[in-house]
C-alpha positions in Angstrom: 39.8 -74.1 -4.4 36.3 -75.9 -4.5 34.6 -76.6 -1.1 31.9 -78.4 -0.5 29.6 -80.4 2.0 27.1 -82.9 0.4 24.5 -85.2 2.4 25.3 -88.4 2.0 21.8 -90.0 3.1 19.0 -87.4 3.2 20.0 -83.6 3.9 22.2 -81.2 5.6 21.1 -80.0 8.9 21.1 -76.8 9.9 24.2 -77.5 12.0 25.7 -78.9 8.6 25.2 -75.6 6.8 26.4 -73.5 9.7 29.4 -75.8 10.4 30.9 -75.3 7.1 29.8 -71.6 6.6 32.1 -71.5 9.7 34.6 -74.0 8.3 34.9 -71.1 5.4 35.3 -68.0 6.7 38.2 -68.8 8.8 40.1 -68.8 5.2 38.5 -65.6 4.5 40.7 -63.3 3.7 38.1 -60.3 4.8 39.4 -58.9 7.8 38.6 -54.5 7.7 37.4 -55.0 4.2 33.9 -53.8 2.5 32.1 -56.9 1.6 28.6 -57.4 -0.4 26.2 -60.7 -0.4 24.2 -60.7 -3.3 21.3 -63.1 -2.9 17.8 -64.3 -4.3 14.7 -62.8 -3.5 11.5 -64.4 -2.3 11.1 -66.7 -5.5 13.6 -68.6 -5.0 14.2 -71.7 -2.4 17.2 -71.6 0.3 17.4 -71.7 4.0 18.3 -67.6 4.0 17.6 -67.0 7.5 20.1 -69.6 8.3 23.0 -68.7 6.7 22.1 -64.8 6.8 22.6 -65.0 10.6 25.6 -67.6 10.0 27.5 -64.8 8.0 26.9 -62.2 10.7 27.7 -64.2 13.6 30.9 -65.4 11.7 32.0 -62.2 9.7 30.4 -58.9 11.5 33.1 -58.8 13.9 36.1 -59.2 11.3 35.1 -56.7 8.8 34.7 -53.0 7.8 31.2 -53.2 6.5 29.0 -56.1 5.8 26.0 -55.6 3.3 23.3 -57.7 1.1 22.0 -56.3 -2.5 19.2 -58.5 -3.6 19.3 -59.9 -6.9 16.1 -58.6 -8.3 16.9 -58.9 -12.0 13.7 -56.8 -13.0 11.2 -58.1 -10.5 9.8 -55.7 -8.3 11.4 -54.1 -5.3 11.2 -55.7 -2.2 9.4 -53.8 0.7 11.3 -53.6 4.4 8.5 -56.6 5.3 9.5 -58.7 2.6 13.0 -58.7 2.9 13.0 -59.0 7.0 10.5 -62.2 6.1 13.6 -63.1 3.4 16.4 -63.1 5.6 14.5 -64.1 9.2 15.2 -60.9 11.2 12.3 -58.9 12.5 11.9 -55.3 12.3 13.4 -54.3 16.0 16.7 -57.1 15.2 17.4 -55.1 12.1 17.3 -51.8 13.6 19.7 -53.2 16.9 21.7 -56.1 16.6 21.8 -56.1 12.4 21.6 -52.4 12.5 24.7 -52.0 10.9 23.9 -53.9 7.8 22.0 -53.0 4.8 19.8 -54.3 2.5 19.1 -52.9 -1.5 16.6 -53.7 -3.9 18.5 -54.1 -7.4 17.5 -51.4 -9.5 17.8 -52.3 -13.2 15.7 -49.8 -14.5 17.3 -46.9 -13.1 20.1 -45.2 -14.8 22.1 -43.3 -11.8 22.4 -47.2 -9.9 24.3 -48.7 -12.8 27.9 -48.7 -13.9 28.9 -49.9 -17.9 32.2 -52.0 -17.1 32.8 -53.0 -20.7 31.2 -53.5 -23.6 30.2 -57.2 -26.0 31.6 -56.7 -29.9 29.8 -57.7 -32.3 32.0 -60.4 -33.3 32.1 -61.7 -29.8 28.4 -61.6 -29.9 28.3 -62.9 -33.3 30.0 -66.0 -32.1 28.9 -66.4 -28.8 25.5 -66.9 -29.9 26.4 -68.9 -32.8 25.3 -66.4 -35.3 21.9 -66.2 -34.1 22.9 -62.2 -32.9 25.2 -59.8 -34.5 25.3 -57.1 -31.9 27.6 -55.4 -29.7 26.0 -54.2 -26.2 27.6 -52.7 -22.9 27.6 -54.5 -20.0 26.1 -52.7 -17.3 25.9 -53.8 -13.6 24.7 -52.7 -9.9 27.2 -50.1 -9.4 27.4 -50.8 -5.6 29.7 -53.8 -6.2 32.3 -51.1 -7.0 32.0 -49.7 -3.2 33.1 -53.2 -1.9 36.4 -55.0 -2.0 34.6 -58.3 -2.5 31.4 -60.2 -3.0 29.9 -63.5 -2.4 27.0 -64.8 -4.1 24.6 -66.8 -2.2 21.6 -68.5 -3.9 20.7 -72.2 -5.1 21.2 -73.8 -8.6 18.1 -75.1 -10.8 17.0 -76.1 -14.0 16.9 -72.9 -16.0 14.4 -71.5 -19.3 17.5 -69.0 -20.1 20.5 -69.6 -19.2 20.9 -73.9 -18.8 21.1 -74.0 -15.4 20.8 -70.8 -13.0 23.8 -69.7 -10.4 27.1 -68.5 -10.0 27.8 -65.5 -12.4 23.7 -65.5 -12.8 23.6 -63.6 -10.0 25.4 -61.1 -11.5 23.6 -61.1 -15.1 20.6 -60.8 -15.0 20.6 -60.6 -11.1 22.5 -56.6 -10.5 22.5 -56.3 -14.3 21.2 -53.1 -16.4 18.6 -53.3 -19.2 20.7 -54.2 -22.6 22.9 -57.2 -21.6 19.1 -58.7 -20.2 17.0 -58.5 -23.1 20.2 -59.1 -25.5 20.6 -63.0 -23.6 17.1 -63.2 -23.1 16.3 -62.7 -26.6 19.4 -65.5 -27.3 17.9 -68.0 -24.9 14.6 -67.4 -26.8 15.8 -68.0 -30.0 17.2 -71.1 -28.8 14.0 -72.2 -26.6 13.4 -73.3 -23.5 13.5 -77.0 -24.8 16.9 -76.4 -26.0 18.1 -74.4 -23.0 16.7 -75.8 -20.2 18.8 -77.9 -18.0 21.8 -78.1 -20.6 24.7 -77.1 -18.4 26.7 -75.0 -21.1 24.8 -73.0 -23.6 25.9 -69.6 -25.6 23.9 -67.6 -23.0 26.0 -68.9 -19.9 28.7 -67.6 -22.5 27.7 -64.6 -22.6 27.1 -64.3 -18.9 30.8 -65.6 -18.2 32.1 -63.2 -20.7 29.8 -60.4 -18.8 31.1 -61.1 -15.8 35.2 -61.5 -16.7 34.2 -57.7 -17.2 33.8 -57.7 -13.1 36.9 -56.1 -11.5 35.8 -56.6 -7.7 37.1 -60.0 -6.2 34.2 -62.2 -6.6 33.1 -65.9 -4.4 30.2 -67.9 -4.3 28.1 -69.9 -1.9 25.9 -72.7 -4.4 23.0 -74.8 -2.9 21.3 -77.9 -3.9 18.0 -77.3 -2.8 14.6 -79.6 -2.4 11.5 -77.7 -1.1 12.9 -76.6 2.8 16.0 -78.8 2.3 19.6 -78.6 1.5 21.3 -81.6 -0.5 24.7 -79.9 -0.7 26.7 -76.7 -0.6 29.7 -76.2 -2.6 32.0 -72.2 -1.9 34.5 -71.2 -4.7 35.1 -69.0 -7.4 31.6 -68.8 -9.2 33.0 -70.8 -11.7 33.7 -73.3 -9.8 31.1 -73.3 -6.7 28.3 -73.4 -10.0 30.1 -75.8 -12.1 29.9 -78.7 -9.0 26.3 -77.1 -8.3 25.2 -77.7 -11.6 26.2 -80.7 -12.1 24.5 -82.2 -9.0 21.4 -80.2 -10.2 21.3 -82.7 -13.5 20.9 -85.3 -10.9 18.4 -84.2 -8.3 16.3 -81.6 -10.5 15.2 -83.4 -13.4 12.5 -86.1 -13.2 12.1 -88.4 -16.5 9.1 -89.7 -17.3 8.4 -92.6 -19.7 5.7 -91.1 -22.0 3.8 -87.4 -22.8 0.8 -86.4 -20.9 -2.7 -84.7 -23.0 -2.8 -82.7 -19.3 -1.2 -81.5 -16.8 -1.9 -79.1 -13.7 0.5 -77.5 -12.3 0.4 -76.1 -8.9 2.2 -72.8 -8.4 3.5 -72.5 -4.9 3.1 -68.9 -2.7 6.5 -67.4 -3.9 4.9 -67.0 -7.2 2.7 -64.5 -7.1 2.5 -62.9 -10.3 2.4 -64.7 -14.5 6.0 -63.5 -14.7 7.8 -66.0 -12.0 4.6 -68.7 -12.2 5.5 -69.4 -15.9 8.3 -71.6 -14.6 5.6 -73.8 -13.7 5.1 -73.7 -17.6 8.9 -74.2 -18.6 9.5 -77.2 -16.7 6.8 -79.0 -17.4 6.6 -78.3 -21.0 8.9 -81.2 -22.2 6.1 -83.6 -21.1 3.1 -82.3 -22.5 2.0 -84.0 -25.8 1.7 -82.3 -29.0 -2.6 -80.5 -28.5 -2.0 -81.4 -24.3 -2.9 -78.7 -22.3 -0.8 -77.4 -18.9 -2.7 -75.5 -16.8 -1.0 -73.0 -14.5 -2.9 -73.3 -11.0 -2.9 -70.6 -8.1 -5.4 -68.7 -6.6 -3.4 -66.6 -4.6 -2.1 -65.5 -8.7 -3.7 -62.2 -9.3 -1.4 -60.5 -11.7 0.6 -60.6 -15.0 3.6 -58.8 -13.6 3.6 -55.9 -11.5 6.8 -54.7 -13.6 5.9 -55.6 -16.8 2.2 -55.7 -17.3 2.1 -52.6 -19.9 4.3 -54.6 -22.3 2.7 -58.1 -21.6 -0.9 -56.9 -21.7 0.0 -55.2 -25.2 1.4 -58.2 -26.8 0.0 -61.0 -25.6 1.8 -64.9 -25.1 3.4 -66.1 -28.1 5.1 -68.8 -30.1 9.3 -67.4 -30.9 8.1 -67.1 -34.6 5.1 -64.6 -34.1 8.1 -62.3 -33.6 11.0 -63.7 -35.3 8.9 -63.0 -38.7 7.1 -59.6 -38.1 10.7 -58.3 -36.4 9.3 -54.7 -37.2 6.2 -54.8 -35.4 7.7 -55.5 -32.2 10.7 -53.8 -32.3 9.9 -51.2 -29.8 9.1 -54.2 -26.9 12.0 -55.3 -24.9 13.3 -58.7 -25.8 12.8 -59.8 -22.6 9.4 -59.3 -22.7 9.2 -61.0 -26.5 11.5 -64.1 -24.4 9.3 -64.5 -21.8 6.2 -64.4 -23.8 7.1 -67.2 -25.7 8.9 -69.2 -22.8 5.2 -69.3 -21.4 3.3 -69.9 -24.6 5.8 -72.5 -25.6 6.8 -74.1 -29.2 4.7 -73.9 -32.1 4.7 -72.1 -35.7 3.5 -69.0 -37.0 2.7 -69.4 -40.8 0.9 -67.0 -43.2 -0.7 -65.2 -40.2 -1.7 -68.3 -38.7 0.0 -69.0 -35.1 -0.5 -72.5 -33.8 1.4 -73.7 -30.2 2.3 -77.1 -29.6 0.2 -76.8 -26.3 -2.5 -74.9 -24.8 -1.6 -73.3 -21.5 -4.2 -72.3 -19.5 -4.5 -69.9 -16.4 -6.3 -70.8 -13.1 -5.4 -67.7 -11.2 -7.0 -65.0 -9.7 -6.8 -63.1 -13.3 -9.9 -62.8 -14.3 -10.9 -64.6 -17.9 -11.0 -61.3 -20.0 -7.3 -60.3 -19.2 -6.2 -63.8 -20.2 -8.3 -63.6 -23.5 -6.5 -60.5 -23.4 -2.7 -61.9 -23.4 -3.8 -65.2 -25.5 -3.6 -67.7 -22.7 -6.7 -69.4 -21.5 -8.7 -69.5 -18.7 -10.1 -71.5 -16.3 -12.3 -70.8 -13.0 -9.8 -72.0 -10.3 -12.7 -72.6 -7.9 -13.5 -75.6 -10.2 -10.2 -77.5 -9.9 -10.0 -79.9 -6.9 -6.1 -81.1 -7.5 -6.9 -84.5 -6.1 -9.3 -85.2 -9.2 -5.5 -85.1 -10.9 -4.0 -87.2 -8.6 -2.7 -90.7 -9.3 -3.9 -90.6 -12.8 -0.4 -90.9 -14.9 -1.5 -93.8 -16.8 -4.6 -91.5 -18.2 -2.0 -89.4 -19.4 -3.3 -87.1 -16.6 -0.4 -85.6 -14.3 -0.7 -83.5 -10.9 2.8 -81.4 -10.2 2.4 -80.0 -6.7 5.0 -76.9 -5.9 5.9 -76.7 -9.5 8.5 -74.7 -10.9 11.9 -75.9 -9.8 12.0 -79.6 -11.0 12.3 -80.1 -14.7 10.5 -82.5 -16.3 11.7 -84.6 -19.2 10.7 -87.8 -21.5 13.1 -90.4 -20.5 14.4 -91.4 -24.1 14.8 -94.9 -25.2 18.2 -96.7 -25.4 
């Protein structure tokens, strides 16, 4: 049964959240029993440190073993700083009073940290993905959910390039996922663009996802947030169906700003938790709706140095691209992952490719810390960031000039007439 605890003038305080994690686990049914939090890493926003000590302070003493596997999909690993920054412990409280709880990177690339739990037909593909894909693909998932008698998922909901809206069984695919299921709903959510996708609650790659995770014999719950910046609109706890499907829907309402007209530029300010090309092209996917046809966005961020520290090989080798530079040379790429191919054009946005001639909708320039050959080098541009002052951006909308501070989790649509 759906649970849930929504602000009804501003936010939830910190007593709120703890309140009703407390409220919850009183019904769990978890006494001497193995359970596993998966959660977000550092890119996306929650109050972690809150409800990481919440669980422990309400759970630790009722069950068998309490752990957290961090929901990586492939970003990099976390190091032992990171993750005590992530969940607000230092380094002597995890090694005394959390000593007994662990912590794992996601490893998606490794073969001996993954279980297949079932496979996706070809016919299930097939329609799943509306004919767009005739495949069949095994499932494959962290393997250390098997080693627990339940799991909770813990992470906010948001506007999302791949998948509609992120969350709920999310955290499972791509989240603890292996290698094939990702780049196969990658690749669909490519195919279908990010204009499509984004911030349309049910789409064929939340199908696939479901489907994925029906495949999921461990007894599985969820914690979904509503989250602005630092602060928490509402929590909802159920299955992950149904914590995600509330989540979601109050997402539509609180994530997507509508504007009444396109702008011919746009900066967009990357905040600190993206740190590499890879994560910072969200500032990209949901602001792309509002960029006129030849506008430029430009990706801002000094503290940006890199392309991805896990993908750079691929990335540096093929560039940013519109879908059809690969939908029509097929053969030329088909020894890149599809998730690479997705993200590339995710970032580069809509356009054509015809008789060798590639032309975006937009330009999307870089003002990072990566320097102006590598971006000549992946087909973005480039700009000096030391020669942006944001305030020359600001209050300029009726120029068709916009400023989008701490972009990335708000989408951004034309408000359409009638």
């Amino acid at each position: 049964m759906l649970k849930k605890h929504i602000a009804t003038d501003g936010f939830l305080s910190d007593d709120d959240l703890r309140h009703f994690v407390f409220d919850i686990a009183k019904d769990m049914t978890v006494d001497d029993k193995r359970i596993l939090f998966i959660i977000p890493d550092h890119t996306r926003s929650m109050p972690m440190p809150l409800l990481f000590k919440a669980f422990h302070e309400a759970l630790a003493e009722r069950v068998d073993k309490m752990d957290y596997l961090i929901a990586l999909g492939t970003h990099p690993p976390m190091t032992d700083e990171m993750i005590e920054t992530l969940v607000g412990i230092t380094p002597e409280e995890r090694s005394g009073v959390y000593a007994n709880v662990d912590i794992f990177n996601h490893a998606w690339d490794d073969p001996d940290a993954l279980a297949t739990i079932g496979t996706l037909d070809e016919d299930t593909v097939d329609k799943i993905s509306e004919g767009r894909l005739r495949e069949s693909v095994d499932v494959t998932i962290n393997k250390r959910i098997l080693d627990y008698d339940q799991v909770f998922i813990v992470g906010p909901v948001f506007p999302h390039e791949v998948v509609g809206f992120s969350g709920g069984n999310k955290y499972f695919f791509p989240g603890i996922a292996g290698p094939d299921i990702l780049n196969l709903f990658h690749w669909l959510g490519a195919l279908m663009t990010n204009y499509a996708i984004n911030g349309t609650k049910y789409t064929p790659v939340r199908d696939v996802i479901n489907h994925s995770a029906a495949m999921i014999t461990t007894e599985a719950h969820c914690f979904c947030l509503t989250v602005l910046g630092k602060n928490t609109k509402a929590i909802f706890y159920g299955t992950p169906d149904e914590a995600w499907d509330a989540a979601a829907d109050m997402s539509a309402e609180t994530h997507i700003v509508y504007k009444p007209k396109p702008f011919k530029r746009v900066l967009a300010m990357a905040p600190p938790m993206y740190d590499e090309i890879w994560v910072a092209g969200k500032c990209m996917y949901k602001l792309e709706p509002v960029v006129a046809d030849g506008g430029e966005l430009i990706i801002y961020g000094k503290h940006i140095d890199e392309v991805s520290i896990t993908h750079n090989k691929y990335i540096k080798k093929v560039g940013y691209h519109v879908r059809d530079y690969f939908t029509k040379q097929e053969d030329r790429f088909k020894d890149i992952p599809r998730s690479i191919q997705a993200h590339s054009t995710h970032v580069k946005g809509m356009g054509t490719y015809e008789d060798g001639v590639e032309k975006p909708r937009v330009t999307v320039t870089l003002a990072t810390s990566i320097p102006k050959e590598v971006c000549d080098q992946i087909n973005l541009g480039y700009l000096d960031p030391d020669t942006i002052d944001p305030k020359d951006f600001e209050n300029r909308e009726a120029e068709g000039i916009l400023l989008v501070r701490n972009a990335g989790e708000i989408l951004h649509h034309i408000k359409e007439e009638g």
